[in-house]
C-alpha positions, 0 to 999 in steps of 0.5 A, spaced: 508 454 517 506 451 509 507 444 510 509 441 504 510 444 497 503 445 493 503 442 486 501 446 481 494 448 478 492 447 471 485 450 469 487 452 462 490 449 457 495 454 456 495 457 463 499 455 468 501 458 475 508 457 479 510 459 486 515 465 484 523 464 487 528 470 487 530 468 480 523 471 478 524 478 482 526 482 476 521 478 472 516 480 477 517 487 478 517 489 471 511 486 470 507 489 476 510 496 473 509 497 467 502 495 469 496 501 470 495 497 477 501 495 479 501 496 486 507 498 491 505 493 495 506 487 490 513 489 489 518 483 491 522 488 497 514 489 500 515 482 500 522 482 504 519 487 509 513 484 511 517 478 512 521 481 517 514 484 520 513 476 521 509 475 514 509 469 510 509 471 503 507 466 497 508 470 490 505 466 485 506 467 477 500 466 472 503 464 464 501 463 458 506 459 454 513 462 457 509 469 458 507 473 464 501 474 464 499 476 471 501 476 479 500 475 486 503 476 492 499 472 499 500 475 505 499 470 511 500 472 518 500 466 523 496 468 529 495 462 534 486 461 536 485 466 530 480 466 524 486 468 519 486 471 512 490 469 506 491 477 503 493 480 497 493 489 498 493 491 491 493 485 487 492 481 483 494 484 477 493 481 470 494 483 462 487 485 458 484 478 457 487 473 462 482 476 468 476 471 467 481 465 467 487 467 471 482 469 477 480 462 476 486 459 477 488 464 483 483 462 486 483 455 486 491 455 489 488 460 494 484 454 496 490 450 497 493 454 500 488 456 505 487 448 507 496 448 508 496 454 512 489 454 516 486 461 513 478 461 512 479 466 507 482 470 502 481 478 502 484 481 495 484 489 494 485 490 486 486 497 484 480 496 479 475 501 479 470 497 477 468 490 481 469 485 475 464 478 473 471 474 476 470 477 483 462 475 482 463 470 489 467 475 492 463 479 497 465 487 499 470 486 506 469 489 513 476 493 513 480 495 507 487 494 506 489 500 502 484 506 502 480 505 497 479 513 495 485 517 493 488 524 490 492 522 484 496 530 483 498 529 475 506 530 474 506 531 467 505 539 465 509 543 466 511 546 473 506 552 471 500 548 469 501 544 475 500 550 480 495 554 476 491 547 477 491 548 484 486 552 489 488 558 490 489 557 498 494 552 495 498 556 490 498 562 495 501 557 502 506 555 497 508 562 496 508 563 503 512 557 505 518 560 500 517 568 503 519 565 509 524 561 507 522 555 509 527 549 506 527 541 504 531 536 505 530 529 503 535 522 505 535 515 505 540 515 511 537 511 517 539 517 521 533 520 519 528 515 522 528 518 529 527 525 525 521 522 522 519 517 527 519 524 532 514 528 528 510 523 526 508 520 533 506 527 535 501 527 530 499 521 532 497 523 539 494 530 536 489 527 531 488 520 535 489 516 529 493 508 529 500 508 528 505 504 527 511 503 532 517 505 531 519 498 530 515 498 524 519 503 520 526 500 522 524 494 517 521 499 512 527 503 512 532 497 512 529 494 506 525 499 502 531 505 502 536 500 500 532 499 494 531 505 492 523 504 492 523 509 499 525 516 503 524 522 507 523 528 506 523 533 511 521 541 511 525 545 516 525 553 519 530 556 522 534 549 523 527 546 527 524 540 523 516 542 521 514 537 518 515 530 515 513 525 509 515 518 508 515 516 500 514 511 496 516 510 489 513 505 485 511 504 478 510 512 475 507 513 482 510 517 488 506 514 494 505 520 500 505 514 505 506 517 513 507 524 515 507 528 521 508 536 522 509 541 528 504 545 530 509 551 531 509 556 527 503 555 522 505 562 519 510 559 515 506 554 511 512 548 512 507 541 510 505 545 504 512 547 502 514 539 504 509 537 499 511 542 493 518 539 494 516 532 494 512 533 487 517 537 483 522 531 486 517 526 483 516 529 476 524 529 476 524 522 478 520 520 471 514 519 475 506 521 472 503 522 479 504 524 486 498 519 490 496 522 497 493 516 499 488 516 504 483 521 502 475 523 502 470 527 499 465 525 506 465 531 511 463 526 516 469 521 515 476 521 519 480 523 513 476 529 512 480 534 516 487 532 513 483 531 505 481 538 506 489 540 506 490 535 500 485 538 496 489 545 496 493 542 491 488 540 486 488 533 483 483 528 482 479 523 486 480 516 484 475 510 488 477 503 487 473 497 489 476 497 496 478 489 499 473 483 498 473 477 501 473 469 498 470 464 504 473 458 504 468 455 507 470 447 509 476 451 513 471 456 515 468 450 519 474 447 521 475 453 525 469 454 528 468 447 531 477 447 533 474 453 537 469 451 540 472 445 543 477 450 546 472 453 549 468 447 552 476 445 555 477 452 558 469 450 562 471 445 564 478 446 567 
């Protein structure tokens, strides 16, 4: 736990950083926004939710004058006899101009932050589609915290244009989907949850991939429903469920986060009916694209088989930076040598 209050850094003249407080959620979330970055992951609630999963959120303001210029939010997750992380999923995030001296200025609270908490390092994942000079001391991290290639669907043409920009397997699915008759329904009520959380495991168990427990999406959905920020959506055939999705809305994005589907009945084409619904409900919404998130253009890779089923929809691959890793290396030390003092008592006993 953060022991003391941190003062706050000073490497500008005219730049200064603040530990935000709930006053500043408004603030904070319509900055992140209206930002071309701005991720979902930085949004105040996302903060709430991690704190129920045991988090310590630390969202720091970076001002120039009485302007906000830049934010991010540290994640830290306390783990006993661990080399722990400070981390920051999509972030940070600054106005043109102040990336040099704003990453500055986060680094340096970082640090102190690190040295009140005991991490060894700080692990940041921008959406940049380049690695900036300001992260020139950052080295590419071994596990990213966000998929690092994604497929944007472009929301804003009219509905025709985004069919007619799709495969033509895509277009034909989608067809096939409403022929058979196959509805939508989308909800924030709880009640959904077992309904979403069913369909999912199964897909989890099929493909045999990480899945979060169904502890997990009680928190989400406690907090993020209750913001309007999330929801399921659910495809159904002949009054049995086929397929699942659990979105995000952030920004002028509308994130496809989990999913699941049936193996009954592949004839009626249920996910590719469910993804439809859930672009034309996220254009309604005002957003500019639907993101699919995990997605790779490498045959080889694990994403691969289920990329080939986002690409029916067309769409564009974008690749950010991916996670990288600032070692603070007097806490790296300290670490190190508390453990192995723990492993020579454990000898000796």
């Amino acid at each position: 736990m953060l022991t003391k209050p941190l003062e706050p850094v000073k490497l500008h003249e005219t730049l200064e950083i603040r530990l935000l407080t709930l006053n500043d959620c408004a603030q904070w979330d319509a900055f992140l926004q209206a930002s071309p970055t701005g991720c979902f992951m930085q949004a105040w609630v996302w903060g709430e939710f991690k704190q129920l999963e045991g988090y310590q959120s630390f969202r720091y303001g970076l001002f120039a004058e009485h302007l906000l210029v830049g934010v991010c939010c540290f994640y830290y997750y306390p783990c006993e006899h661990t080399a722990n992380l400070l981390v920051a999923p999509g972030a940070p995030c600054f106005l043109p101009g102040f990336e040099q001296a704003g990453m500055s200025l986060l680094l340096e609270q970082a640090r102190a932050l690190a040295k009140n908490v005991g991490a060894i390092a700080l692990r940041l994942e921008p959406l940049w589609l380049e690695k900036p000079i300001c992260l020139n001391e950052f080295v590419r991290a071994p596990v990213e915290l966000l998929p690092s290639e994604t497929l944007l669907i472009d929301l804003r043409p009219p509905i025709a244009k985004m069919l007619a920009s799709m495969k033509p397997k895509g277009r034909y699915n989608i067809r096939l989907s409403q022929r058979h008759g196959v509805t939508t329904h989308f909800t924030t009520d709880s009640q959904a949850i077992p309904v979403f959380y069913n369909l999912f495991w199964e897909t989890v168990q099929r493909q045999q991939f990480f899945g979060e427990p169904y502890s997990f999406f009680i928190n989400f959905c406690q907090t993020l429903f209750a913001a309007n920020m999330a929801e399921i959506g659910w495809a159904t055939w002949q009054n049995e469920v086929l397929a699942t999705v659990l979105m995000v809305y952030w920004g002028d994005r509308a994130t496809y986060l989990y999913g699941g589907r049936s193996e009954a009945y592949p004839h009626v084409m249920a996910s590719y009916g469910l993804h439809w619904a859930a672009m034309q409900r996220a254009k309604a919404k005002g957003c500019s694209f639907y993101d699919f998130y995990g997605y790779t253009r490498d045959p080889s890779h694990n994403y691969a088989k289920f990329s080939q089923f986002k690409r029916q929809f067309g769409g564009t691959p974008v690749t950010t930076i991916g996670a990288h890793d600032y070692f603070f290396y007097d806490q790296l030390a300290d670490t190190l040598i508390g453990l192995f003092k723990r492993l020579g008592n454990e000898r000796e006993r």
